[in-house]
Structure formats: C-alpha cells, structure tokens
C-alpha positions as CSV (number, residue, x, y, z in Angstrom):
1,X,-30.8,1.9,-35.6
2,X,-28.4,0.1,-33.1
3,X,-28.2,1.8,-29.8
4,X,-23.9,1.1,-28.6
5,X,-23.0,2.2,-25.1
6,X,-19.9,1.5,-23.5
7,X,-19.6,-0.5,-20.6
8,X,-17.0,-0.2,-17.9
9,X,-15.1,-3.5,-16.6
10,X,-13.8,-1.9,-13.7
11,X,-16.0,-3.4,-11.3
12,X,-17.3,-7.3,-12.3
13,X,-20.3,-6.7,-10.2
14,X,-21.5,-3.8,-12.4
15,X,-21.1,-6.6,-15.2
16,X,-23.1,-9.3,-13.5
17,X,-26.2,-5.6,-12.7
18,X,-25.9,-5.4,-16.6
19,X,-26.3,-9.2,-17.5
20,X,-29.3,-9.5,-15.4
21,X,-31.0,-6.8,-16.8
22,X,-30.9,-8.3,-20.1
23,X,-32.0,-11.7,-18.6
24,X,-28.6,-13.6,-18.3
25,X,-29.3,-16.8,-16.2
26,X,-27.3,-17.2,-13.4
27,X,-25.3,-20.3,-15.1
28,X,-24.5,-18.4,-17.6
29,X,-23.7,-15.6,-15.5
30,X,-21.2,-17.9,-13.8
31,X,-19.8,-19.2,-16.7
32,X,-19.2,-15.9,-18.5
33,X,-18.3,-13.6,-16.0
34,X,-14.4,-14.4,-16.2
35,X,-14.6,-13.5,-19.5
36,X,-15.3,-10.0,-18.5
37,X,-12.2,-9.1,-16.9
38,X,-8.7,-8.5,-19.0
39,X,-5.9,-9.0,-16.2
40,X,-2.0,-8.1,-17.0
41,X,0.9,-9.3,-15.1
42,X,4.2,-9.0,-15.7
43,X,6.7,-11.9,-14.8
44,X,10.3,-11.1,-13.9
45,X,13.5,-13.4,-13.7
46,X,11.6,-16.2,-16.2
47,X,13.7,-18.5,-18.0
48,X,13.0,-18.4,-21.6
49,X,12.1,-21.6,-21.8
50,X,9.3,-21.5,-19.1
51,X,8.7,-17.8,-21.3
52,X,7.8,-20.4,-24.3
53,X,6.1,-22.8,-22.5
54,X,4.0,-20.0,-20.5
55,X,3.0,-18.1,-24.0
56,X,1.9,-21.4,-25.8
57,X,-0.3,-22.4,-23.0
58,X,-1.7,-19.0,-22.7
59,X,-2.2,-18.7,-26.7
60,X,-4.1,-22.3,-26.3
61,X,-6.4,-21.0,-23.9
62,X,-7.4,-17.7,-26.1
63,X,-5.0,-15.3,-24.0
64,X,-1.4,-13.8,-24.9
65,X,2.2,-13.6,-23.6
66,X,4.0,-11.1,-24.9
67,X,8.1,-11.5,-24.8
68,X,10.8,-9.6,-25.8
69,X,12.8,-11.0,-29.1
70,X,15.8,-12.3,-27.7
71,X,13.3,-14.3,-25.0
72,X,11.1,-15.5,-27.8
73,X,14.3,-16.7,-29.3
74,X,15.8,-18.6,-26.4
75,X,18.6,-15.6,-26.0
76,X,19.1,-14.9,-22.8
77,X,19.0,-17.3,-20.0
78,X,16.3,-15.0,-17.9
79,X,14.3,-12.3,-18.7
80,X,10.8,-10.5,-18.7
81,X,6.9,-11.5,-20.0
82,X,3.7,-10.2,-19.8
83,X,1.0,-12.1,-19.5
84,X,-2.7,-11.1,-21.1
85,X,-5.5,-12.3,-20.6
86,X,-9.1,-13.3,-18.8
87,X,-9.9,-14.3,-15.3
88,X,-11.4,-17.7,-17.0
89,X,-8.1,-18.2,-19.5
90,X,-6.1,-17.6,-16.4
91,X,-7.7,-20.3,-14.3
92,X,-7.2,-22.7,-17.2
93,X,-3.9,-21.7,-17.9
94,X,-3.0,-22.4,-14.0
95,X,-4.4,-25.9,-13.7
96,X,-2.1,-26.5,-16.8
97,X,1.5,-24.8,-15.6
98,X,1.5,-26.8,-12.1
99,X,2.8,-30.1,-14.6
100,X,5.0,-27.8,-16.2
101,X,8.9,-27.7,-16.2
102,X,11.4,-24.9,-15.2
103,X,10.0,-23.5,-12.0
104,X,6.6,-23.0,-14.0
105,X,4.6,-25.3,-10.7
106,X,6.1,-22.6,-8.5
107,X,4.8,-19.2,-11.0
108,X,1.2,-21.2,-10.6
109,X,1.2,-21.0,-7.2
110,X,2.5,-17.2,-7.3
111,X,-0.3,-16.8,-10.2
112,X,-3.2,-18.7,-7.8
113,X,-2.0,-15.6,-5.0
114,X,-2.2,-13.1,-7.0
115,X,-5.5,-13.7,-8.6
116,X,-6.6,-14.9,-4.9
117,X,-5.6,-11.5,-3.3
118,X,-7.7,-9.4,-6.3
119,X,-11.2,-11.2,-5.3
120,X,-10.6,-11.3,-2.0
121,X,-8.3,-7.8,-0.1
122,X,-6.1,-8.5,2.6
123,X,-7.9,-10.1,5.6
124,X,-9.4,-8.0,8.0
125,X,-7.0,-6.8,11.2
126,X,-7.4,-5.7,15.0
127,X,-5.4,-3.2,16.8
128,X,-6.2,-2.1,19.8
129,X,-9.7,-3.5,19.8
130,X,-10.8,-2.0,16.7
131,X,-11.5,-3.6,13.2
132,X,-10.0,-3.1,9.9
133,X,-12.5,-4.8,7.3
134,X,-9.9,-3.6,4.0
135,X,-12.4,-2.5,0.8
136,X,-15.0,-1.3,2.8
137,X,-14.4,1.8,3.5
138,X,-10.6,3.8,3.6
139,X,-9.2,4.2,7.2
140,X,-7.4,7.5,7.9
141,X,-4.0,8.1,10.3
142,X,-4.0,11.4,11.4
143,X,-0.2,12.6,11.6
144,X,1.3,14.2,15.2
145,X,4.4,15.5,14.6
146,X,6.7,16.0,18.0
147,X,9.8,17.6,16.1
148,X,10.9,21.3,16.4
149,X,11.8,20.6,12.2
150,X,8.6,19.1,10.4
151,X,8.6,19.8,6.8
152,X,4.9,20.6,7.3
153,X,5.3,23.7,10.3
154,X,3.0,21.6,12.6
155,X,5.7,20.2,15.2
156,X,5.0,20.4,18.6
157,X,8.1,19.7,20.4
158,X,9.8,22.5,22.0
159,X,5.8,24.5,22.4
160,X,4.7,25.6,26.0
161,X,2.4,22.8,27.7
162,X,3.6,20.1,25.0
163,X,1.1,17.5,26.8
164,X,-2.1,19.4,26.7
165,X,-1.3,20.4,23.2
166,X,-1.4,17.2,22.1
167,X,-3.7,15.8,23.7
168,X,-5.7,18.6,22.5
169,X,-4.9,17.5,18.8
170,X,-5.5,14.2,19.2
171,X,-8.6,14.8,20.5
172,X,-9.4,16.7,17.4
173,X,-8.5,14.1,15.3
174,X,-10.4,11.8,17.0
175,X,-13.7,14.0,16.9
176,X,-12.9,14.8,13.4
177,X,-13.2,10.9,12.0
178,X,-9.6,9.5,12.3
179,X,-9.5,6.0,13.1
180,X,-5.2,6.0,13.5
181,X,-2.9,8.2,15.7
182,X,0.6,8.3,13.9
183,X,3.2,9.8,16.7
184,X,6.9,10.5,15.4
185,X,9.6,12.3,17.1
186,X,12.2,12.9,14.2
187,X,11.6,15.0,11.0
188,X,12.3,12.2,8.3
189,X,12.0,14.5,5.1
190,X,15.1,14.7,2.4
191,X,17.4,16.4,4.1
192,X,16.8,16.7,7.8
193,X,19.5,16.0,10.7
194,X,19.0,12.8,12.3
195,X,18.5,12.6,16.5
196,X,19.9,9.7,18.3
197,X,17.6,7.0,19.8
198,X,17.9,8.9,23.4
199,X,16.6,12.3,21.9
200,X,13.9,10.5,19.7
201,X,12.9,8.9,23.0
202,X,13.0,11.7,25.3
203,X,10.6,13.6,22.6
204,X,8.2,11.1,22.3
205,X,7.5,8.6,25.6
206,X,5.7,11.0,27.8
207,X,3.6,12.4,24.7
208,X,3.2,8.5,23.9
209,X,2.2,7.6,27.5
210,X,-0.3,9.9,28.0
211,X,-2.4,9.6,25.1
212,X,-2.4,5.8,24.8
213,X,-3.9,6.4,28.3
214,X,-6.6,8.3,26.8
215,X,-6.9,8.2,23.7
216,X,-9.4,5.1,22.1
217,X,-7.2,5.0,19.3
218,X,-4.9,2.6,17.9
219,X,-1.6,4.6,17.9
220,X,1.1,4.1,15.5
221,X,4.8,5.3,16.3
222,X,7.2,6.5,13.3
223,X,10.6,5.1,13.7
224,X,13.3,3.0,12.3
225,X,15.0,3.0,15.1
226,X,14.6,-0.4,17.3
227,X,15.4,0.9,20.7
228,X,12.9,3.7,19.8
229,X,10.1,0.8,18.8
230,X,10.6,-1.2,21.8
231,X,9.9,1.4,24.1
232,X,7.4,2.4,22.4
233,X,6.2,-0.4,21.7
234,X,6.7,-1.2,25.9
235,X,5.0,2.7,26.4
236,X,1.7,2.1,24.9
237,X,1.9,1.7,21.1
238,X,-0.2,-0.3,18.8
239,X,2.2,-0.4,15.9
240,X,5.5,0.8,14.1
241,X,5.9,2.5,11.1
242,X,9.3,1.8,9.7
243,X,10.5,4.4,6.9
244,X,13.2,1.7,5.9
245,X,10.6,-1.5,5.6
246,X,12.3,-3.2,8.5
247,X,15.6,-3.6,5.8
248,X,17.9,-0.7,7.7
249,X,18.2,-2.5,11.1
250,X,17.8,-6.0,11.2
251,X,17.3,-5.8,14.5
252,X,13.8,-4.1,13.8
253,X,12.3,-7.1,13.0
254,X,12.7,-9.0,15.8
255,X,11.6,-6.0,18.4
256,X,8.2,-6.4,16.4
257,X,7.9,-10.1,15.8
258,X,8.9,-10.3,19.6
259,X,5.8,-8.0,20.6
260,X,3.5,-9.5,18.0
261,X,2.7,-5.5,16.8
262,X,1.4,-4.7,13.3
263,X,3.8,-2.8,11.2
264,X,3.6,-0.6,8.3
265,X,6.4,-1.2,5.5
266,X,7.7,1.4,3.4
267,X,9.6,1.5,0.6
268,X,12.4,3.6,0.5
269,X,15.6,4.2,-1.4
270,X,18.9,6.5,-1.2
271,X,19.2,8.0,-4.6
272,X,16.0,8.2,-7.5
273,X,17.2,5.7,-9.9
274,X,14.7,3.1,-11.1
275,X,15.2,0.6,-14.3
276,X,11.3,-0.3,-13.5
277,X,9.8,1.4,-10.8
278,X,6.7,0.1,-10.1
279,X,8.6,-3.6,-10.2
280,X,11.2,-2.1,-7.9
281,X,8.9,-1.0,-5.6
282,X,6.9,-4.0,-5.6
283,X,9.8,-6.1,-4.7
284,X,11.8,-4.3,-1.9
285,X,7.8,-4.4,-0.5
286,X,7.3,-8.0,-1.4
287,X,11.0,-8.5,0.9
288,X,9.7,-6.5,3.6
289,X,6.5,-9.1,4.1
290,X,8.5,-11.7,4.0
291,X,11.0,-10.8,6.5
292,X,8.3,-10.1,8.8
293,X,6.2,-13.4,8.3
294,X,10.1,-15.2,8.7
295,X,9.8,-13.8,11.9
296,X,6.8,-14.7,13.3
297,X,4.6,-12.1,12.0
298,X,1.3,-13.4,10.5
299,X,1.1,-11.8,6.9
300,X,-2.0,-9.8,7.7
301,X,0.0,-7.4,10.3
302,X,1.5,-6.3,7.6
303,X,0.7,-2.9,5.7
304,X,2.6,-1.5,2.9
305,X,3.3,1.9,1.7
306,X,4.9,3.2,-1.9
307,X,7.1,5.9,0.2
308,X,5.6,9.0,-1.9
309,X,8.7,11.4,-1.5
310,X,11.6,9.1,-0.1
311,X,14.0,8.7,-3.2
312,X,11.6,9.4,-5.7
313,X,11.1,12.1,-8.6
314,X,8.3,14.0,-9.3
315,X,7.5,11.8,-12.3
316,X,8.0,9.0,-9.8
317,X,5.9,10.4,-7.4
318,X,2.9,10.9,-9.9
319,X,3.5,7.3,-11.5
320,X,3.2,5.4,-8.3
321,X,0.1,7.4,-7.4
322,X,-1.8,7.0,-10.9
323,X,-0.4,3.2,-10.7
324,X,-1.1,2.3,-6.9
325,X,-3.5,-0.6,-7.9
326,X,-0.5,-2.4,-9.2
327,X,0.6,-3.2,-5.7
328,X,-2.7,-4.8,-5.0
329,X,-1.2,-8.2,-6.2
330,X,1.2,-8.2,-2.8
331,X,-2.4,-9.2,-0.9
332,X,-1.8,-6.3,1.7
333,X,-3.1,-3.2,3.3
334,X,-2.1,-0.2,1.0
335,X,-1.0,3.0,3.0
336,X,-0.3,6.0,1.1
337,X,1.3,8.9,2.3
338,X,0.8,12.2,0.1
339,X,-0.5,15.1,2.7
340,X,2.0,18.4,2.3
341,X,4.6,16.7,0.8
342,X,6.7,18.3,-2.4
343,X,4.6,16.4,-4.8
344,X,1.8,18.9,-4.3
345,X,3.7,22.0,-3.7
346,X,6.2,21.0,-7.5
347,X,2.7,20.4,-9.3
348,X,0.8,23.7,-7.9
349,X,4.3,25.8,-7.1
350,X,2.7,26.0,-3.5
351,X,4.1,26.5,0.1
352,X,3.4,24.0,2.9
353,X,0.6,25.7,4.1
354,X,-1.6,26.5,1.1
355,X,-1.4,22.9,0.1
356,X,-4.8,20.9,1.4
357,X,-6.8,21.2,-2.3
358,X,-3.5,19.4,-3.9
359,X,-3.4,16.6,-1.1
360,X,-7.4,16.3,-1.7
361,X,-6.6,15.4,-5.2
362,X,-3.8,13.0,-4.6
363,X,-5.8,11.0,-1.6
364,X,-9.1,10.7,-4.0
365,X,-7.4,9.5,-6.8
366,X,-5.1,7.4,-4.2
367,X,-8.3,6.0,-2.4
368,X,-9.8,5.3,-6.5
369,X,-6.6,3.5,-7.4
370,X,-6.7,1.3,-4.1
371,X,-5.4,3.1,-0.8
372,X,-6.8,1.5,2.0
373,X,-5.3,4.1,4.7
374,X,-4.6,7.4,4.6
375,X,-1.9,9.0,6.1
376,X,-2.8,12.9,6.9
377,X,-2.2,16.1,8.7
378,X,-5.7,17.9,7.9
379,X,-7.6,15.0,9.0
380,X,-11.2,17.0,9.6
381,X,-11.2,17.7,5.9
382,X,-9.6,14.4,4.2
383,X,-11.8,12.5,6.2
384,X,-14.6,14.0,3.7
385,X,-12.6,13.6,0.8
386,X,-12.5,9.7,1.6
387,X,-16.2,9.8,2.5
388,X,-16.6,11.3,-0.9
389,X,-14.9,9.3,-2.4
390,X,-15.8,6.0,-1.2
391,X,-19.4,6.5,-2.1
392,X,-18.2,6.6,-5.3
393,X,-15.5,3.6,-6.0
394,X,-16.5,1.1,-3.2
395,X,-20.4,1.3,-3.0
C-alpha cells in the first residue's frame, strides 16, 4: 500500500532535506526547486491591457493571472490582477515582460525586487555599534515610557528620583535580553492630549542624556515631532520612531536624513476605513521608504511597522497580524508593535495589567509570520517567547 505524507512548502530548504533523502542530484535539485514554491502577488493600478499581456505570458509559462471581468474585457482603463504562480514560472515570465508594452518593463523590475527581497531579507544594519543580521534571530525594543498618561500604567514621569528609576529599568532591560531602548515622552494612544515640543523635551532630554551615557544600547526616541528628533537626535539617540511614517511634518525627514539616523516608519491613519487594507498599508509604507531614500537615507535605515492600534479595528488589528508576511515584499525590517495594547485586552476582555499571555500569543505568531523586531514592555518574558519561537521558524 502507498504510504502519502504531506509535505510543507513553507520553507524551500526543508524541500531541498527531503529531495536528498530520496537521492535527488544536485542538478536536478537546482532545476526543480522553483517549482516547489507557489508565490501570489497582487498588482494594483495595471492597465488592462498590460493585465492581458501579463496573464497570457504567465498562462504560457504554466502559471495564472487572475483578473476581474470588466479587466479581462478591456473595461476599465486601470484596475487589479493577481498573479499565480512558481518561483521558476516567475523567472521566465520576467525575462519575457521587460520587451513588453504599457509600463510592463517597469512591473519586471518591481517583480525582480520583490522576488529579490524574499531570498534574500533586508540587509543587515549598525546602530550604535551593534549588528542587525534580519532572519536570524528577532531583535526586541524594550518600551520606557516618560509620560504621567501611558495607556499601559508604566509612565515614569512625574515619580520621585525619575533618573535612577530609569536607569534602573533600563538596566533591567538590558540584563533581561533587550537589544533596543525605545524612550517616548508623550502618550500616543487613541485619545490622549497632545504636549507641545517644549514639554515633550523637557520630559525626555535629561532621561535621554543620561542613559545614552550608560547605557550600551542603541536607543530609539518616539516622536513625530522634528524639534523633538533633533534634539534628541543632538542628545544621544540612535534613531526616531515616527508614529506618522515621516508624512505629518515634512520637516521630519530632513532632521533624519540630515543626521544620517535610522528610522522606524509607521503606518497610521485618522479614521478605520480601508477598501484593501493590507494594500493600503503596504503603500503609505512603500511612501514612507521612499521619502526617506529621496532624502538621503540609504534604504536599509529604514524599518517598517503595520501601526497595530493606530486607526485600525479589531478585525484590522488581527488581519495585519495573521497577514504580516505580506509586507515582506517592501525588502525592509518589520517592527511590530502588539505588547498591552486593546487588541489583547477586546480578544481576552482583559485590563492592562493582566495582559502579558495575550501579547505572548500575538509576538509568536508575529515573529512566525515575519517580525523582525519586537516592540515590548515585559521584555524579561517576551524575550523567551522570541527565543521559543525562533528555534522553531528560523532554525
């Protein structure tokens, strides 16, 4: 009797284990190995003409494009496809579209990227004199809050012997396996009452100052302000995390292209209302990197982060989460951002505090679905949950 076992594609070098044991040679290894690996991508603002084109090509080569009926007709004059298929139909398929008409040269090179960015990760990065080798192992940011208002109760501004306090914390954080500091003097949650630049400043420079003093840790400062980032920036920090993806102030990307800091991107929006979330998402992100590299930025300075909580619903919350691995195709750092916030406590119906397990769940399946960095308060005990974790998805 036939013996059938199912064999996950996840992972193409789990495919190549399985071929050797069964005595594959190694050109034939190499030759069928792209055929192991279904890769979808969905192409916005085509013409349908370069939508007909693209999908006879693609049927040629053994793959599919699948288009809506007006597009397959020639309806509208742009629209939406979906392109199906291998990593080896795909590499045929490209050398093919860069002779094509109707912009379909410029998708190839878009197409080369994308694939280009899924063998390889975002190149490595130094801050402060440490290394971030992306896919090796996921780097976590513990969170030091120097508000009297954090959503999370852990603010330390306005506390007897502010310094020492957190000092103390960092400290702990460093001892505990963080390998980011991430400072921020105003509550950003839904809802909270914004400081001006001179408050913001007075709460965070001397906490700023002293720890980059002794502190061996990169230090991140969250702000979207850019008085706030240069003098921080001028104070002792490494990089800026920018709540707005450096589109609020346009005078945010020049304070950081002018100091030649590393800076995280998030998305964010006013109100919940998404036609195509991930897509939206993806692009504000994808605008954010290329205002910075505009600037003088190399690409690689770059990290992103989905904005779990800022103008999002629950369902859009969980979504982004479970779909993280879609953003891999922007060739960046992935940051995500889950610890506390409401998307645990609407799930469990928990308060601030009894929220950890809930945050475990979202940075393992985070870290499974891609996250490169975590962003945390309870570093001592996510820092196990990525350890965990990364034995498991990126031995």
């Amino acid at each position: 009797m036939f013996s059938l076992r199912l064999l996950s594609a996840n992972d193409p070098r789990e495919i190549e284990k399985e071929f050797a044991r069964i005595g594959v040679s190694p050109e034939g290894t190499e030759l069928m190995i792209g055929k192991g690996e279904f890769i979808i991508v969905k192409v916005g603002k085509i013409s349908a003409q370069a939508a007909n084109i693209l999908k006879q090509e693609m049927l040629a080569k053994g793959g599919e494009v699948a288009l809506g009926k007006a597009m397959a007709y020639l309806g509208p004059e742009q629209g939406e496809a979906i392109i199906m298929g291998t990593r080896t139909q795909y590499r045929r398929l490209l050398a093919l579209l860069a002779r094509q008409p109707f912009g379909l040269s410029v998708l190839a090179q878009e197409l080369r990227r994308l694939l280009l960015a899924l063998d390889q990760g975002p190149p490595p990065l130094t801050i402060k004199n440490r290394r971030f080798e992306w896919g090796t192992k996921t780097y976590v940011m513990g969170i030091l809050n120097l508000t009297p208002d954090s959503f999370s109760g852990d603010g330390l501004y306005g506390q007897k012997r502010l310094l020492d306090r957190a000092l103390r914390q960092a400290d702990e954080f460093y001892l505990a396996g963080a390998d980011l500091l991430d400072l921020g003097a105003e509550s950003t949650r839904p809802g909270s009452t914004p400081v001006s630049p001179e408050e913001e400043k007075k709460r965070l420079l001397p906490v700023l100052e002293t720890i980059a003093q002794k502190s061996p840790l990169p230090i991140s400062v969250d702000t979207y302000k850019p008085a706030v980032a240069k003098a921080a920036l001028a104070a002792g920090a490494d990089l800026i995390n920018d709540v707005w993806g450096l589109q609020r102030d346009p005078e945010m990307v020049k304070v950081v292209a002018a100091a030649q800091a590393p800076v995280i991107v998030m998305h964010n929006k006013a109100t919940p209302d998404y036609t195509d979330l991930m897509a939206e998402v993806a692009s504000f992100l994808r605008v954010s990197i290329k205002l910075a590299v505009e600037h003088g930025l190399r690409r690689e300075m770059v990290i992103i982060d989905p904005g779990i909580g800022f103008g999002k619903t629950l369902e859009d919350n969980l979504t982004i989460i479970n779909r993280l691995d879609e953003l891999k195709g922007l060739a960046a750092p992935i940051l995500l951002g889950t610890s506390r916030k409401s998307v645990v406590g609407q799930v469990l119906d928990l308060p601030v505090d009894q929220r950890q397990e809930g945050t475990a769940a979202t940075v393992a399946v985070g870290i499974s679905r891609g996250a490169d960095l975590i962003r945390v308060h309870d570093v001592k005990e996510m820092v196990r949950v990525a350890r965990m974790t990364d034995a498991i998805v990126r031995r």
